[in-house]
C-alpha positions in Angstrom: -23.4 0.0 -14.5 -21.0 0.7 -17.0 -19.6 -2.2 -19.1 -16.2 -3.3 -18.0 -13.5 -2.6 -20.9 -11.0 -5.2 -21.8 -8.0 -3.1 -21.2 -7.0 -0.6 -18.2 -4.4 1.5 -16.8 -2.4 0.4 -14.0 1.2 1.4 -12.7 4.0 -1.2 -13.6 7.1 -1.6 -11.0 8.8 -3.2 -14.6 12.2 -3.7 -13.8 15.1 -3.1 -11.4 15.0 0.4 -11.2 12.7 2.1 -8.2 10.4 3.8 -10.6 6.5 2.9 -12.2 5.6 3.3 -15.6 2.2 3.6 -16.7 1.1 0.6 -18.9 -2.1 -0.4 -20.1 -3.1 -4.1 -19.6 -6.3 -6.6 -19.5 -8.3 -5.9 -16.6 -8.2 -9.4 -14.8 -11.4 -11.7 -13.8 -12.4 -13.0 -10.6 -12.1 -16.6 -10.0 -14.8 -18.3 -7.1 -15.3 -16.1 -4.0 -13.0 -13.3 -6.1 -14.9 -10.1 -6.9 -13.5 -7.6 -9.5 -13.7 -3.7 -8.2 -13.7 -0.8 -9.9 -10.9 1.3 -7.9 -12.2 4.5 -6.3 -9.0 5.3 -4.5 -5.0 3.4 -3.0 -3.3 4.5 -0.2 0.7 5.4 -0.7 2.1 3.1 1.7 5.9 2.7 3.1 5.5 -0.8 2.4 5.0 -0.7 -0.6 7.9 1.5 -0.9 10.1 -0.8 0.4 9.7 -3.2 -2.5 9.7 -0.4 -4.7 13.1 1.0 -3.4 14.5 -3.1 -3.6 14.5 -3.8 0.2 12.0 -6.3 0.4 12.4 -9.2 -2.4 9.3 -9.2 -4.5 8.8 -10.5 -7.7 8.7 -7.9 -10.7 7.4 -7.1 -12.8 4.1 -6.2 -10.5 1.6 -3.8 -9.8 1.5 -2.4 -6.0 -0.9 -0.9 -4.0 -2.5 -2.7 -0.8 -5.2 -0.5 0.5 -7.9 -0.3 -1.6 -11.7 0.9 -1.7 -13.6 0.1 -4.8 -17.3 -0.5 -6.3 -18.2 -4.3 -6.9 -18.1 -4.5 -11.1 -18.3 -8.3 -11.2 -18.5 -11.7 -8.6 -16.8 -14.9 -9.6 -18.7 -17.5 -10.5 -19.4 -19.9 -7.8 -19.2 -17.2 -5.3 -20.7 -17.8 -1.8 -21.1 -14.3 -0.6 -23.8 -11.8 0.3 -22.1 -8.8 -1.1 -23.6 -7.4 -4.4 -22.8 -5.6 -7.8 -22.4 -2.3 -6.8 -21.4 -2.1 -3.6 -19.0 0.0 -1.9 -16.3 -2.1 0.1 -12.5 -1.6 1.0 -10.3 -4.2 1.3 -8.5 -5.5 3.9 -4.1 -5.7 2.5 -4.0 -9.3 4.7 -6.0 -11.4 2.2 -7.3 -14.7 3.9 -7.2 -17.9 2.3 -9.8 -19.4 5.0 -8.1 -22.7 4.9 -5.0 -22.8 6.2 -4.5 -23.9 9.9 -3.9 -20.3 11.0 -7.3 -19.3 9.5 -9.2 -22.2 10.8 -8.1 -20.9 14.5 -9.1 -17.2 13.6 -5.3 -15.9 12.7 -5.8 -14.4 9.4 -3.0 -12.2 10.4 -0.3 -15.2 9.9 -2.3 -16.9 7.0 0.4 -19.4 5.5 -1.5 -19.2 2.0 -0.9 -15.1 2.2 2.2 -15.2 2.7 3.5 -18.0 0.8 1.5 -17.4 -2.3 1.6 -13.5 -2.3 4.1 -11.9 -0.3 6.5 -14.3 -1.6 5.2 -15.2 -5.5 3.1 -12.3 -6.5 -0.2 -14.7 -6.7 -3.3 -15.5 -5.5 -3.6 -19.1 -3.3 -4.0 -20.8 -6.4 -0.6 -19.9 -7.4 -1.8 -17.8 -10.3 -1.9 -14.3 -10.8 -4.7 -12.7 -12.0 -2.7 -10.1 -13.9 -1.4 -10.4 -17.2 1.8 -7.9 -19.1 0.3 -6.6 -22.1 1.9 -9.5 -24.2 0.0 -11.9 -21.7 2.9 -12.6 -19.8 3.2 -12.6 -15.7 2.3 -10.4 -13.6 2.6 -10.0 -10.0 0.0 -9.2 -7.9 1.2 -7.3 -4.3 -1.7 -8.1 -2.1 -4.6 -7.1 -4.8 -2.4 -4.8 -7.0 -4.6 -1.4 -6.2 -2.2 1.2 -8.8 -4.7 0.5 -11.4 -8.2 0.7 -12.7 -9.6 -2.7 -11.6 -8.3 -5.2 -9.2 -9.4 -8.5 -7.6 -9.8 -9.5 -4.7 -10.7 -11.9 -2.5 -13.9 -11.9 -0.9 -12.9 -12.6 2.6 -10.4 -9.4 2.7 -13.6 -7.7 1.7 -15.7 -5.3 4.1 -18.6 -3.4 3.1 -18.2 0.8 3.5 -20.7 1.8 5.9 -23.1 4.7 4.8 -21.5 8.3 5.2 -17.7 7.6 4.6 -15.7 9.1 2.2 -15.6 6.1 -0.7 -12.0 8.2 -1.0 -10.4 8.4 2.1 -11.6 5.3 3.3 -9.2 3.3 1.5 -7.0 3.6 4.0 -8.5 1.2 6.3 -7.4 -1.5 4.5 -4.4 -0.8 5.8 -3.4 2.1 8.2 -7.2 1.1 9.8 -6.5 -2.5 10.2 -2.6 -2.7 10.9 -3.1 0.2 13.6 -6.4 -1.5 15.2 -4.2 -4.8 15.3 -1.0 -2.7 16.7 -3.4 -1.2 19.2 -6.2 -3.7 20.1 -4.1 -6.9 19.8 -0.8 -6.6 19.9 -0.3 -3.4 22.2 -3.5 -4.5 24.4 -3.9 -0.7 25.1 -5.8 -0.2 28.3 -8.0 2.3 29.8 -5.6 5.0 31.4 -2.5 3.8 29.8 0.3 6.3 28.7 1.4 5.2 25.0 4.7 6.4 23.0 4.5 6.3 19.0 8.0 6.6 17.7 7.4 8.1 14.3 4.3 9.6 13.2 3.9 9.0 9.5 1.0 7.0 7.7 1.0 4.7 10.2 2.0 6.0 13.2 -0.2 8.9 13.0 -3.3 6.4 12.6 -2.4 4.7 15.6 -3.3 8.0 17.6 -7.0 8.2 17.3 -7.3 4.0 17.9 -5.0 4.6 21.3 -7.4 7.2 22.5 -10.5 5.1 21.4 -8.9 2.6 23.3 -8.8 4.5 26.5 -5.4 5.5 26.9 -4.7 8.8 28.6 -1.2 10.0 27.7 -0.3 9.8 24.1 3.7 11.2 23.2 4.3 11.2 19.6 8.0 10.9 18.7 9.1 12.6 15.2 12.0 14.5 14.3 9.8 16.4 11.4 8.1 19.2 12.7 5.2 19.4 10.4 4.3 15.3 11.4 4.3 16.4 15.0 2.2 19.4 14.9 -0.7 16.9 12.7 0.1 14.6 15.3 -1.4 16.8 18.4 -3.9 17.8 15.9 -5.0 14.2 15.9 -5.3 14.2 19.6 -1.9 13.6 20.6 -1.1 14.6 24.7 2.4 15.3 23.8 4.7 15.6 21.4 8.6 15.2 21.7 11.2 16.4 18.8 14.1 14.0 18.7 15.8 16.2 16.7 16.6 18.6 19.8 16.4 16.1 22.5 16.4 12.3 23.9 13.5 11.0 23.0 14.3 8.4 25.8 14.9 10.9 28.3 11.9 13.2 27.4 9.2 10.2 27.9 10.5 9.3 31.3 10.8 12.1 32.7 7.0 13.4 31.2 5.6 9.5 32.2 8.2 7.4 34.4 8.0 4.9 31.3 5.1 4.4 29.1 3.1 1.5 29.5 3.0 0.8 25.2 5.4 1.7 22.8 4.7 1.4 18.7 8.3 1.6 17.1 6.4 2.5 13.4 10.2 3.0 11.5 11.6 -0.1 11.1 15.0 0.9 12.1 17.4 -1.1 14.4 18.1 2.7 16.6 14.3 3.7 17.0 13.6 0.3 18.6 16.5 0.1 20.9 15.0 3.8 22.3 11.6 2.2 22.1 12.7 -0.4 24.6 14.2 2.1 26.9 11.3 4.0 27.0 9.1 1.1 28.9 7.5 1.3 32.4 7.8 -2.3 34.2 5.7 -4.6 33.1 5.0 -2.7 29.7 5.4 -3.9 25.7 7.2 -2.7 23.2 5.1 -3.3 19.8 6.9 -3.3 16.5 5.4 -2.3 13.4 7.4 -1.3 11.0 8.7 -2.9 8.5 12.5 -2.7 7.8 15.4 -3.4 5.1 16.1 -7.3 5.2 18.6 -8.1 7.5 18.3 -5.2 9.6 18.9 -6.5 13.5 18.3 -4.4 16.7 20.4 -5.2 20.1 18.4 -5.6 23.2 19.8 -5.9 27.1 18.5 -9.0 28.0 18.5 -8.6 32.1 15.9 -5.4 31.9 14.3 -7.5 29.6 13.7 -10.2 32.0 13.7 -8.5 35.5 11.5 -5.9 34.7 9.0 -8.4 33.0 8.9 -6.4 29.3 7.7 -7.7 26.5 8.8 -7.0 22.8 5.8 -7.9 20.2 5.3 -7.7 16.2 2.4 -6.9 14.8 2.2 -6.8 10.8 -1.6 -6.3 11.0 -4.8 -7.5 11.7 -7.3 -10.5 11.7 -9.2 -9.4 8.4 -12.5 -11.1 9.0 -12.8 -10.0 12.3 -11.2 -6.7 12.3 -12.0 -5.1 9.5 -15.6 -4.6 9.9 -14.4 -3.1 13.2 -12.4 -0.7 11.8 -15.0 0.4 9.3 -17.6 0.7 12.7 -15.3 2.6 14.2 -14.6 5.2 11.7 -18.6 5.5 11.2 -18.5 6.2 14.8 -16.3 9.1 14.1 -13.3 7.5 16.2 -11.2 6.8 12.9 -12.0 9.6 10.8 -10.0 9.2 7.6 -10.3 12.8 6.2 -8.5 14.1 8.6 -5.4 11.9 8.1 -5.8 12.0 4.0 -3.8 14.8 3.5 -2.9 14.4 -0.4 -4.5 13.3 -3.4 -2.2 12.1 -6.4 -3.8 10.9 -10.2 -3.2 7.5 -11.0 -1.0 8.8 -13.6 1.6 10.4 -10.8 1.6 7.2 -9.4 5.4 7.0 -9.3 5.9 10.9 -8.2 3.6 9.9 -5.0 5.9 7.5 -3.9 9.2 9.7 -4.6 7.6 12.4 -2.2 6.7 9.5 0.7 10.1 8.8 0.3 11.4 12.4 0.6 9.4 12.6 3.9 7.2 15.2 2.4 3.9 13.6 2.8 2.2 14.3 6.5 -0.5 11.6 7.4 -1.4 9.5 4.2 -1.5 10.5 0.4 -4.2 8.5 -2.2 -4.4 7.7 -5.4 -7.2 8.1 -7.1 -8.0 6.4 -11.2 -8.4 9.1 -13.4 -11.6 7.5 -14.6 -13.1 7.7 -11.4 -12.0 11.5 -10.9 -13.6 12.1 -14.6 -17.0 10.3 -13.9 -17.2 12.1 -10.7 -16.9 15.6 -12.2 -19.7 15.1 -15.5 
């Protein structure tokens, strides 16, 4: 194993602009049941983009990047875990503090320590950071902060990387694996022979296709207005595909299904989920995932609503513990297969240029971001 250096590279959201700058700062130390990984590879998330962009508060400066596969370089002292130096794992983005009363019932998805301490400070549950500014100052940590060399994490987001992944690609089901498999499994409750309709078919919406099939569902209608997204989206296994740039995407899923029986608004945006909820059959769900601009506010009839016994559901993710290892199972079983939705590769070092293209709309599937270091060692 190679010695772990004091310092390392990571991408710094410094300041109010929407930009990263490449710093260099300590590589941080794991605390009890906290392991330090070597990064192998981050996904380029919208979320992150969000806080990037300014439309989710987050406290800066900070490193991002939520989806994460690395190799175990050191365990915390006091760890209780079977894991060992040198594993491969990926980590899940909804890090469980265990304790809280949502995690004692099996909700890691709404862990109060998560989302108090992280999403809203930048820490870890103990309220500290484990990353330090080069002058030793704060800085915040967005889930595990995966734009750099070395991250910590906690060692119940952990799941070990089954034998024959990609170490690459599979960093994506940290996140596009475990919020689609929540989406799908839990939220949507997708059932054998249902018809599903996936409004946008980016990052996420396009990993929800192969989890809806492995579900059972028969009729899966992808909803894009990019042209390139829908033709990777039937290549993913989609049944149809409907361009809402040159018709009603309401119209075109009635008339092909009557109504779908699950619909996965994955935009965020007030429009998309007011045509989500006109595309539902009786009796079906509407299951929104993504995330949007603060204060952004949909309308909704309320009589269809009622009469017609729909339901509307959010779903941020997953229940780590649990779900994660499934997710990892399933794309061993070839159901998730992660290669196929990797579709761009981006240094470390172009950290900042992969997140100006996902905001151009000119990534199709998911991009990662792969350390330099790790690119170097693999090519010797």
């Amino acid at each position: 194993m190679t010695p772990i250096p004091a310092t390392m590279r990571a991408a710094v959201l410094a300041d109010e602009h929407a930009a990263m700058r490449m710093m260099t700062i300590p590589v941080p130390e794991p605390g009890p049941d906290e392991v330090l990984l070597e990064v192998i590879a981050c996904g380029v998330c919208h979320t992150d983009l969000h806080v990037i962009k300014g439309e989710v508060a987050f406290p800066r400066p900070a490193v991002m990047g939520h989806e994460v596969s690395g190799r175990i370089v050191a365990i915390g002292a006091g760890s209780d875990t079977s894991l060992e130096i040198g594993d491969t794992v990926v980590a899940g983005f909804i890090m469980p503090c265990r304790a809280c009363a949502a995690c004692l019932r099996g909700r890691d998805d709404l862990c109060e320590q998560f989302f108090r301490r992280n999403r809203l400070e930048g820490t870890l549950f103990d309220g500290r950071s484990r990353l330090r500014m080069p002058d030793g100052s704060f800085l915040a940590m967005y889930s595990m902060g995966g734009l750099a060399e070395y991250c910590v994490v906690p060692i119940s987001a952990l799941a070990a990387l089954a034998p024959g992944l990609d170490p690459e690609t599979s960093c994506i089901l940290g996140c596009a694996g475990l919020t689609s498999y929540g989406a799908v499994f839990r939220a949507g409750e997708v059932a054998e022979g249902a018809t599903v309709a996936i409004i946008g078919v980016g990052g996420i919406g396009s990993s929800l296709i192969p989890l809806c099939l492995a579900s059972g569902a028969r009729e899966v209608i992808a909803i894009d207005i990019a042209a390139d997204k829908l033709r990777s989206a039937r290549e993913l296994g989609a049944t149809a595909t409907v361009d809402a740039s040159i018709e009603d995407p309401v119209d075109a899923v009635r008339a092909r299904s009557g109504g779908a029986d699950v619909v996965f608004e994955a935009l965020g945006r007030a429009e998309t989920l007011e045509q989500g909820l006109g595309m539902l059959a009786d009796g079906a769900r509407l299951v929104a995932i993504g995330i949007a601009a603060a204060g952004t506010r949909a309308q909704v009839e309320i009589t269809p609503l009622v009469r017609r016994g729909q339901q509307i559901v959010g779903s941020f993710g997953a229940r780590t513990r649990e779900d994660l290892p499934a997710v990892v199972r399933l794309a061993a079983d070839g159901a998730f297969d992660t290669d196929r939705l990797v579709t761009r590769r981006f240094d470390l070092e172009d950290a900042d240029a992969a997140y100006a293209a996902l905001a151009r709309g000119e990534i199709t599937g998911r991009a990662i971001i792969i350390p330099r270091r790790i690119r170097e060692e693999e090519t010797r």
